[in-house]
C-alpha positions as CSV (number, residue, x, y, z in Angstrom):
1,X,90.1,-152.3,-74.5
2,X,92.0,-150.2,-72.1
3,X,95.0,-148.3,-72.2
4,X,95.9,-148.5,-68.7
5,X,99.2,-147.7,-67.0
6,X,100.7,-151.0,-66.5
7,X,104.4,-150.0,-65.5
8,X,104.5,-150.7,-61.1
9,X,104.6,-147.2,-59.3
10,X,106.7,-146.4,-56.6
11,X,103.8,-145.5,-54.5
12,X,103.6,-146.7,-51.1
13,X,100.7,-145.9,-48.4
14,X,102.5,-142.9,-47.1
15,X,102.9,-141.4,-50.6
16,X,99.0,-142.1,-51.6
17,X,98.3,-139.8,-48.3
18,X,100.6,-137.2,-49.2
19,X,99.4,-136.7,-52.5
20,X,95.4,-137.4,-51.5
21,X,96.2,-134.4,-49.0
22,X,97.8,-132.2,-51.3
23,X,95.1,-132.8,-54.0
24,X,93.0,-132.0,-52.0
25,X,94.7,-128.7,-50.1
26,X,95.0,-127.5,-53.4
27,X,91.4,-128.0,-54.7
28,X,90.6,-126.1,-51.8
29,X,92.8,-123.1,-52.4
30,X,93.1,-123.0,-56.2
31,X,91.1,-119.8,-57.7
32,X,88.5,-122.0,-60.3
33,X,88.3,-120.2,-64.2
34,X,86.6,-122.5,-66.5
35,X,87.9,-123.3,-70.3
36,X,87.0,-120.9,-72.5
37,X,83.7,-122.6,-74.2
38,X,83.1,-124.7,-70.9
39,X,79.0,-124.0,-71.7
40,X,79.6,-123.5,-75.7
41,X,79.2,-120.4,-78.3
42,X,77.1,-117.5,-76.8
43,X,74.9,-120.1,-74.6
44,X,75.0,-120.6,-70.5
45,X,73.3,-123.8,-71.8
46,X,75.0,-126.8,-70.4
47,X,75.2,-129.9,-72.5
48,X,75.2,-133.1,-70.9
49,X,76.1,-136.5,-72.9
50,X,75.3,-140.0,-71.7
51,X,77.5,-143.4,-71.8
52,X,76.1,-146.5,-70.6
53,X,72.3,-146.4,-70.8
54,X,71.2,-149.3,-68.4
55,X,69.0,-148.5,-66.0
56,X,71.5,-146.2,-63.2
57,X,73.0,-144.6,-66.9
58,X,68.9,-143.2,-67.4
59,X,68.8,-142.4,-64.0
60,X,71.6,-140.3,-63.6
61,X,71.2,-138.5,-66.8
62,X,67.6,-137.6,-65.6
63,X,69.1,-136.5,-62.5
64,X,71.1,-134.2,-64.4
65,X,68.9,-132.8,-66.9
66,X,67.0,-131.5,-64.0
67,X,70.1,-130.3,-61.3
68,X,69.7,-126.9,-63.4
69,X,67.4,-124.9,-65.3
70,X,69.4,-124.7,-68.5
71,X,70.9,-127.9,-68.8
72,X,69.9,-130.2,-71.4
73,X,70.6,-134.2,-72.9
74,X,72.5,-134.0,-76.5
75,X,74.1,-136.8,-76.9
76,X,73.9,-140.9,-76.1
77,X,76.2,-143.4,-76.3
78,X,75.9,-147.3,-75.7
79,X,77.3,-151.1,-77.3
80,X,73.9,-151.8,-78.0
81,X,71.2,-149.8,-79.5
82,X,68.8,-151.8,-78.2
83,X,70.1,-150.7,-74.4
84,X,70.1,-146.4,-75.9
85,X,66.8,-146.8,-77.6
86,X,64.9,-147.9,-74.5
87,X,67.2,-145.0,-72.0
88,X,66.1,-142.3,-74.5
89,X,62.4,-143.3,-74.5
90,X,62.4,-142.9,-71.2
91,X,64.2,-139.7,-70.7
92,X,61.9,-138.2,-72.6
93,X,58.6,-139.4,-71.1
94,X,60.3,-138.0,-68.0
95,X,61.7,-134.8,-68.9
96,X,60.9,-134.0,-73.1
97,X,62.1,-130.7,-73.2
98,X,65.2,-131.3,-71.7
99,X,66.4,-134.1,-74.0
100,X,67.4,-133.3,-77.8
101,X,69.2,-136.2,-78.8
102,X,68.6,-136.6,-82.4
103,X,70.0,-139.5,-84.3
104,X,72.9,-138.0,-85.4
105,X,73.7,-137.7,-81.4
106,X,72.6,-141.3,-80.8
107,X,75.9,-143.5,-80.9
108,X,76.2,-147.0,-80.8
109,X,79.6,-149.5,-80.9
110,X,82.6,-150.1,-78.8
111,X,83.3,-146.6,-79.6
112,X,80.6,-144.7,-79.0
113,X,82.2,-143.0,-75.6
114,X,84.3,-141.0,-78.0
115,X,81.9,-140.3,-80.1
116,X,79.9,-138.5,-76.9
117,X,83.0,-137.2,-75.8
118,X,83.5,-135.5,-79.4
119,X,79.9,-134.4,-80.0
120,X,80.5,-131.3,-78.4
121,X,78.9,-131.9,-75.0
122,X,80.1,-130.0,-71.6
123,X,79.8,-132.9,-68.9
124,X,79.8,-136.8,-69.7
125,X,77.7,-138.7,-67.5
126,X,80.1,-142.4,-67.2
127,X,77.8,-145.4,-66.4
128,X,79.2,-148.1,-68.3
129,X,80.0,-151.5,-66.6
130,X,82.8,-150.2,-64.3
131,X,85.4,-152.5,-66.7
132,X,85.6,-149.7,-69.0
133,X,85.5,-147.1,-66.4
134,X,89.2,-146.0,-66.9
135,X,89.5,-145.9,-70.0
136,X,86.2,-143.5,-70.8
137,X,87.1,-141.2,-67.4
138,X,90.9,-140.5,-69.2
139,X,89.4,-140.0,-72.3
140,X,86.8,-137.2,-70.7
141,X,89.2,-135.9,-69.0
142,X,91.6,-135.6,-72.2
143,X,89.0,-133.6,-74.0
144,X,88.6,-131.2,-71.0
145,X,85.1,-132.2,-70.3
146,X,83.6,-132.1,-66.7
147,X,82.7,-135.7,-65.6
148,X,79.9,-137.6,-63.4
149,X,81.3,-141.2,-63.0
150,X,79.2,-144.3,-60.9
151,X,81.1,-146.3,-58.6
152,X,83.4,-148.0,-59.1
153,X,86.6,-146.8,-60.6
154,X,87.6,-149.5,-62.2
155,X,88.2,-153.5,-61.4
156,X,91.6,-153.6,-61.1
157,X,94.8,-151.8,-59.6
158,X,96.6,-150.7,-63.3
159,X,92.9,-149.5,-63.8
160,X,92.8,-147.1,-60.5
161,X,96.1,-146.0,-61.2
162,X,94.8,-144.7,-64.7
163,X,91.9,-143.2,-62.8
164,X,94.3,-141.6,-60.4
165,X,96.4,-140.0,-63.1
166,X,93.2,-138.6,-64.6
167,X,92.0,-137.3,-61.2
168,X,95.3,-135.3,-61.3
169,X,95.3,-134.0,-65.1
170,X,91.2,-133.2,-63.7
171,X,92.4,-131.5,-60.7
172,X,95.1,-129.3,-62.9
173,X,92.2,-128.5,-65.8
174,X,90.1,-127.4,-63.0
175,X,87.4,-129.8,-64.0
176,X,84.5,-131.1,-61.8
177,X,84.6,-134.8,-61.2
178,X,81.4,-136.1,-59.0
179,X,81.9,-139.7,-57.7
180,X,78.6,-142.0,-57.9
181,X,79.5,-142.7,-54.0
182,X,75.8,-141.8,-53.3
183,X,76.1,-141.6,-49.5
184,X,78.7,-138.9,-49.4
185,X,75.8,-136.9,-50.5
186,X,72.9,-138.2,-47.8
187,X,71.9,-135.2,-45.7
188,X,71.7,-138.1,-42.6
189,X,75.0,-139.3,-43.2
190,X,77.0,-136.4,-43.7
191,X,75.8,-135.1,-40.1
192,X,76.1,-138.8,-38.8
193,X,80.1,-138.5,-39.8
194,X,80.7,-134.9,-38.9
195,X,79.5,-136.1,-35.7
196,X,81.6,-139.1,-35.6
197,X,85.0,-137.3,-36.5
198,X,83.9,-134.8,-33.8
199,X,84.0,-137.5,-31.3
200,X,80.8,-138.2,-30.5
201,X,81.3,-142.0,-29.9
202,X,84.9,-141.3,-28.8
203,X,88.0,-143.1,-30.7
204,X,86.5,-145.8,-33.0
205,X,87.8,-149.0,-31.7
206,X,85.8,-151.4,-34.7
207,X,83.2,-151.2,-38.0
208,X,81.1,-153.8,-38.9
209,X,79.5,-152.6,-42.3
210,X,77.2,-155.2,-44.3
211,X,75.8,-155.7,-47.5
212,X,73.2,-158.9,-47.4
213,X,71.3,-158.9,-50.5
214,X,70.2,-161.3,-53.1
215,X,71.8,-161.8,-56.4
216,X,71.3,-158.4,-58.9
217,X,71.7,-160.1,-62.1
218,X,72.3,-163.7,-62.6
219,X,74.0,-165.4,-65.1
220,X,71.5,-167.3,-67.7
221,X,72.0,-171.0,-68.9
222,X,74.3,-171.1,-71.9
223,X,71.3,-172.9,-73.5
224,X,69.8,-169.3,-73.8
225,X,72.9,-167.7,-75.9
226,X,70.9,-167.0,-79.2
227,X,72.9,-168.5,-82.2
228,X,75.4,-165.9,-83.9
229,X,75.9,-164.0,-80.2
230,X,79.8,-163.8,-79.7
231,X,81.6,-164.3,-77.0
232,X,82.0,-160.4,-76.0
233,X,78.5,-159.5,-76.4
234,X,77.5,-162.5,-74.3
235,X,79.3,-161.2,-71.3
236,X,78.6,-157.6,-72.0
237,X,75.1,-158.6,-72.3
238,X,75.8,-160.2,-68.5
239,X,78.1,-158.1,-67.3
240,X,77.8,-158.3,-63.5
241,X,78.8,-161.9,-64.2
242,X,82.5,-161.5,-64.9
243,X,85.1,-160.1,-62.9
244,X,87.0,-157.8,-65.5
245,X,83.3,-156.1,-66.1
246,X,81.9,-155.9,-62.8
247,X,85.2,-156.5,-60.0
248,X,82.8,-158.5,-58.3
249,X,79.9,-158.0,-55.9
250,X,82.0,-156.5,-53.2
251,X,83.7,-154.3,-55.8
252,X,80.6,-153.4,-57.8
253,X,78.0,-153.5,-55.2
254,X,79.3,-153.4,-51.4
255,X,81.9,-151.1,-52.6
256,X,79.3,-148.4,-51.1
257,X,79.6,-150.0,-47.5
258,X,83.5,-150.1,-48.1
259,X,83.4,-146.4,-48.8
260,X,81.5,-146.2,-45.1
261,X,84.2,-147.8,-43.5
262,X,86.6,-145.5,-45.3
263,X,84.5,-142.3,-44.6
264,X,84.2,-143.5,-41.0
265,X,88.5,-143.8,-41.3
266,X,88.4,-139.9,-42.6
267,X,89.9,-141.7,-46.0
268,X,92.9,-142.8,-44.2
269,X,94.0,-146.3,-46.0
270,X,93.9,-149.4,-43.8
271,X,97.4,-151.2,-43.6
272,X,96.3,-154.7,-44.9
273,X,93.4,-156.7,-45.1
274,X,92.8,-160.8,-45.2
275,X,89.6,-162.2,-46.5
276,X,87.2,-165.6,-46.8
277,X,84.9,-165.6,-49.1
278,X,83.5,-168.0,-52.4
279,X,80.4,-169.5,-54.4
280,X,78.0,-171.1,-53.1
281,X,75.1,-170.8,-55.5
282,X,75.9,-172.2,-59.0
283,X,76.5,-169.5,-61.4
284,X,76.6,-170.9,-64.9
285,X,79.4,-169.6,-66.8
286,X,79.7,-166.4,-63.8
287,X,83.1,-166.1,-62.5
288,X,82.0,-163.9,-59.4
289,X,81.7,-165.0,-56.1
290,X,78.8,-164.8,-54.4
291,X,80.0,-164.0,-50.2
292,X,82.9,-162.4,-49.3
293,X,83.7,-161.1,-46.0
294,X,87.2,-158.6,-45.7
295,X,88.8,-158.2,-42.4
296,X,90.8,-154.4,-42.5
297,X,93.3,-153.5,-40.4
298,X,94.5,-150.1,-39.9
299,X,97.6,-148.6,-38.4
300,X,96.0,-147.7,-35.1
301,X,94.5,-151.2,-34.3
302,X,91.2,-150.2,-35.3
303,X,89.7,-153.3,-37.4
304,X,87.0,-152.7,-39.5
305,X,84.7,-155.7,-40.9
306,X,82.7,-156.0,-44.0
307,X,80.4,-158.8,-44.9
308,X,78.8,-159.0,-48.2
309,X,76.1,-161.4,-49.6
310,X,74.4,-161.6,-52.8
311,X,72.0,-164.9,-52.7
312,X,68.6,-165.8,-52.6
313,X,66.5,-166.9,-49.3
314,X,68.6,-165.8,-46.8
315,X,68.7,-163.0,-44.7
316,X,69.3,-159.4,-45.7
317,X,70.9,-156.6,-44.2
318,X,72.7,-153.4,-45.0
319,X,74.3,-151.9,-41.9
320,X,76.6,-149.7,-40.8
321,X,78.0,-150.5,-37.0
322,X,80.5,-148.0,-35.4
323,X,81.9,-149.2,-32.4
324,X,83.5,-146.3,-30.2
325,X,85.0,-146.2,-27.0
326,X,82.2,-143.6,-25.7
327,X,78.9,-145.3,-27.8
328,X,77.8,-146.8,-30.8
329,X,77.0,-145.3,-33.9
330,X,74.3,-147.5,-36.4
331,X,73.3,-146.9,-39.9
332,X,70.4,-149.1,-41.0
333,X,68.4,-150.1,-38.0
334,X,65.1,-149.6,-37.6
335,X,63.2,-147.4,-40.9
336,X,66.7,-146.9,-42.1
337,X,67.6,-144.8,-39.2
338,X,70.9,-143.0,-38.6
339,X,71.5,-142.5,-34.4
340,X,74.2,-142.8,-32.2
341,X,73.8,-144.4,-28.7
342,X,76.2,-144.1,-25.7
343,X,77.3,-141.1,-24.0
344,X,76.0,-138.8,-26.4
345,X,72.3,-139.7,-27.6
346,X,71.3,-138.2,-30.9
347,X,69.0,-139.5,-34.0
348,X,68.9,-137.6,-37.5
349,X,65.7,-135.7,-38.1
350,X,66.4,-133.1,-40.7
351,X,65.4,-133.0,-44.7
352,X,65.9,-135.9,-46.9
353,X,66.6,-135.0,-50.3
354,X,66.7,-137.8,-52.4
355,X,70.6,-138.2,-52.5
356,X,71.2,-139.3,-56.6
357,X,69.6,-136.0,-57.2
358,X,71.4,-134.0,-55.2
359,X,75.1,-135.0,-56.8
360,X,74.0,-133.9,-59.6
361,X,72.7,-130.5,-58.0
362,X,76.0,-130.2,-56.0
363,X,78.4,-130.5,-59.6
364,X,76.3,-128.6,-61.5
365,X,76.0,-125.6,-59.0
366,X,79.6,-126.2,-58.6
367,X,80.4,-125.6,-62.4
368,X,78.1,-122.8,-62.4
369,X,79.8,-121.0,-59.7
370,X,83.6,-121.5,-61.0
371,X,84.5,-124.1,-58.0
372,X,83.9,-127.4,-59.3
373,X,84.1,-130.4,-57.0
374,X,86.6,-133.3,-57.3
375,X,85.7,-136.4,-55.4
376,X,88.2,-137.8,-57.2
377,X,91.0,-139.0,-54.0
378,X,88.4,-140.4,-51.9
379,X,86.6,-142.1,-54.9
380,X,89.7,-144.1,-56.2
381,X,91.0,-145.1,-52.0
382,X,87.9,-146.4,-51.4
383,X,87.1,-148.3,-55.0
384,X,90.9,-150.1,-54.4
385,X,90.2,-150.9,-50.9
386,X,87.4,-153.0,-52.2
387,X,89.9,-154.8,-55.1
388,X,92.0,-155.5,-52.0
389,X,89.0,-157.3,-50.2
390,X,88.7,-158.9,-53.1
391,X,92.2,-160.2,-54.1
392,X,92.7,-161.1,-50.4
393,X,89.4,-163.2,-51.2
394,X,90.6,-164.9,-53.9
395,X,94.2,-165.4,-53.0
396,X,93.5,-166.4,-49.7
397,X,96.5,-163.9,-48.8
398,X,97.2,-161.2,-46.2
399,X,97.2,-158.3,-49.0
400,X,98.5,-155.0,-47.7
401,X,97.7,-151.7,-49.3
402,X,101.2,-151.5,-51.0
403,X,100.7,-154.6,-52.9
404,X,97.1,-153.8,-53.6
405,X,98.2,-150.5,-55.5
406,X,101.2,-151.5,-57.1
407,X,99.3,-154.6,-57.9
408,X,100.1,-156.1,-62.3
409,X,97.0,-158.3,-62.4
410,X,95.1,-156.8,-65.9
411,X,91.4,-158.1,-65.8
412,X,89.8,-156.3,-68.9
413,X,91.7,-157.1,-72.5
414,X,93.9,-154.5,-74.2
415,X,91.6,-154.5,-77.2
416,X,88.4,-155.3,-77.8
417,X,86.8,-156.8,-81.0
418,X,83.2,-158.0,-81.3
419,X,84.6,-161.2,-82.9
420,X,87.2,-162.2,-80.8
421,X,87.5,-165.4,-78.6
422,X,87.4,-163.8,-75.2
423,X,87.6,-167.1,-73.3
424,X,86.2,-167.0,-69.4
425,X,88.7,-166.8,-66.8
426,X,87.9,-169.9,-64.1
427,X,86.8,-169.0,-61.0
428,X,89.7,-167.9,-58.3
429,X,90.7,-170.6,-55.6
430,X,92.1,-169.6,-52.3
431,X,95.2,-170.5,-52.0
432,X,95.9,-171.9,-55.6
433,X,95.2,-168.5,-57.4
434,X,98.5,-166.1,-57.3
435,X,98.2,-162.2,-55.7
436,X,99.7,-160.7,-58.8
């Protein structure tokens, strides 16, 4: 399916910095021109085309069909038309003079990314199963389009180290890349941080971030595979079941509290992390667990905590606790609120935009002004600190950052076929499954 980098780079922690900073030193200072037919022939219209049209695919396209007065929906893309019949219904009950997807714009197939990437569209909304994520982001990227891709990255390390070879050939093409890391763009939270890195709570000594929720998709009874469904569409069909699709609920899921705890770290990589974590709750044919909980360490001592929980019945929670040597900063708490406690005293009361719309308002004013945004650094740290979390979890291993970037374990298949035996990979076993 993917065609990944696979060779082991000779990138250690202190390299990933250097180059994260001079990325991003030279987004900052580079003077932005666009490609010559960035908005097409004699038109500022810009044309948007969708890939993966579950439920966030239709939501983020409508959030983009209405970040800018002249932007409209020309082309859809999905494995099943079933999926891009039901988005495109919608988008047009929403928003009918912004969509003109006609069916010679409607794709459907293994390969229908390429064909949006082809039709002649100016930014490609990504919102596939994150499995595929690579693979579509280099292709975008290839054909010099700008890009709005949902977390995560990818599901495994060869797949963030494609993504963070694309970032670069992005970065050097001047494109906008906008990272579905929905918080970075919450008016609360981007105040909450500024005030944190200005030392409101003093030095952060801990984080506790959590993600208690029930399950968001579980897998059926085999019983319920119609007759004739092949083994790929079954698991596309279920997705969030299988690890090479989904990088589990901490990589899928909780991956938005990880990128908290790195936000809260100013993006700085922690040195290692160990891990407990497992099923509980029967799954079926699922090969996901369904806790995790990741213990980070980082270079100054600091520790930083994140619990994750995805079943039914229990208690549910999605925190944020930042543990300073002056106060306490929470994220959660009482109506969601966003305060910090301790020698300084403060609570959030400005606007409240709803946040999915305003990435999409922030890249496209960004296009439109010649300074497109690249999220792209921050997006791919915080997307592999969760795939460490995770193969700490399963390997029962201490996993440093080192070994979770240069990491050879390939979840998704090099080639996809919708007749293929695709076999299900057993669930991992602490202490019996290999860090690869």
């Amino acid at each position: 399916m993917n065609d990944q980098t696979n060779s082991t780079p000779q990138t250690s922690r202190r390299q990933f910095l250097k180059t994260s900073s001079a990325a991003l030193g030279g987004i900052a200072a580079a003077n932005f021109s666009f490609p010559q037919k960035t908005f097409g022939q004699n038109s500022n219209t810009i044309r948007v085309g969708l890939v993966g049209c579950g439920g966030r695919g239709t939501g983020a396209a409508n959030q983009a069909i209405r970040a800018d007065n002249n932007v409209i929906l020309t082309a859809m893309g999905d494995v099943f038309a079933d999926n891009l019949q039901r988005s495109l219904a919608s988008l047009k009950k929403e928003a009918a003079d912004k969509v003109n997807v006609e069916p010679g714009s409607s794709f459907v197939g293994l390969d229908a990314y390429q064909k949006v990437i082809d039709s002649g569209v100016d930014v490609v909304v990504l919102a596939t199963p994150p499995g595929f994520r690579p693979q579509h982001f280099k292709a975008a990227v290839e054909a010099g389009k700008h890009v709005f891709c949902e977390k995560p990255m990818a599901t495994d390390a060869p797949g963030i180290r494609s993504v963070m070879a694309s970032v670069e050939e992005a970065r050097r093409r001047k494109l906008a890349v906008v990272a579905g890391f929905c918080w970075r763009y919450d008016y609360a939270r981007r105040e909450f941080f500024k005030r944190i890195h200005d030392g409101a709570v003093g030095d952060i000594r801990a984080i506790y971030a959590t993600y208690y929720t029930g399950p968001v998709k579980p897998m059926p009874p085999a019983e319920r595979r119609r007759p004739g469904t092949t083994d790929l569409e079954w698991q596309l069909r279920n997705w969030y079941n299988f690890v090479w699709l989904c990088g589990d609920g901490l990589v899928e899921q909780a991956v938005h509290s990880v990128d908290k705890i790195a936000w809260a770290m100013k993006d700085v990589p922690p040195l290692k992390a160990v891990a407990v974590g497992g099923r509980q709750i029967p799954n079926n044919e699922g090969n996901i667990y369904d806790h995790v909980e990741v213990n980070y360490e980082y270079a100054n001592g600091v520790r930083a905590f994140m619990g994750c929980r995805q079943q039914t019945g229990c208690y549910s929670e999605t925190r944020d606790y930042i543990m300073g040597a002056k106060g306490l900063g929470n994220i959660g708490g009482r109506a969601h609120a966003v305060e910090i406690t301790g020698a300084t005293t403060w609570a959030y009361e400005g606007p409240t935009p709803d946040m999915y719309q305003v990435e999409h308002n922030e890249l496209f004013a960004s296009i439109r002004a010649g300074k497109p945004i690249n999220d792209g650094v921050r997006m791919c740290s915080s997307t592999l600190m969760a795939i460490m979390g995770r193969m700490a979890a399963y390997t029962g291993q201490e996993v440093t950052w080192e070994q979770a970037l240069e990491s050879q374990e390939t979840l998704a298949p090099e080639k996809l076929d919708w007749n293929m035996n695709l076999p299900i990979a057993p669930m991992a076993m602490p202490g019996r499954t290999r860090l690869v």
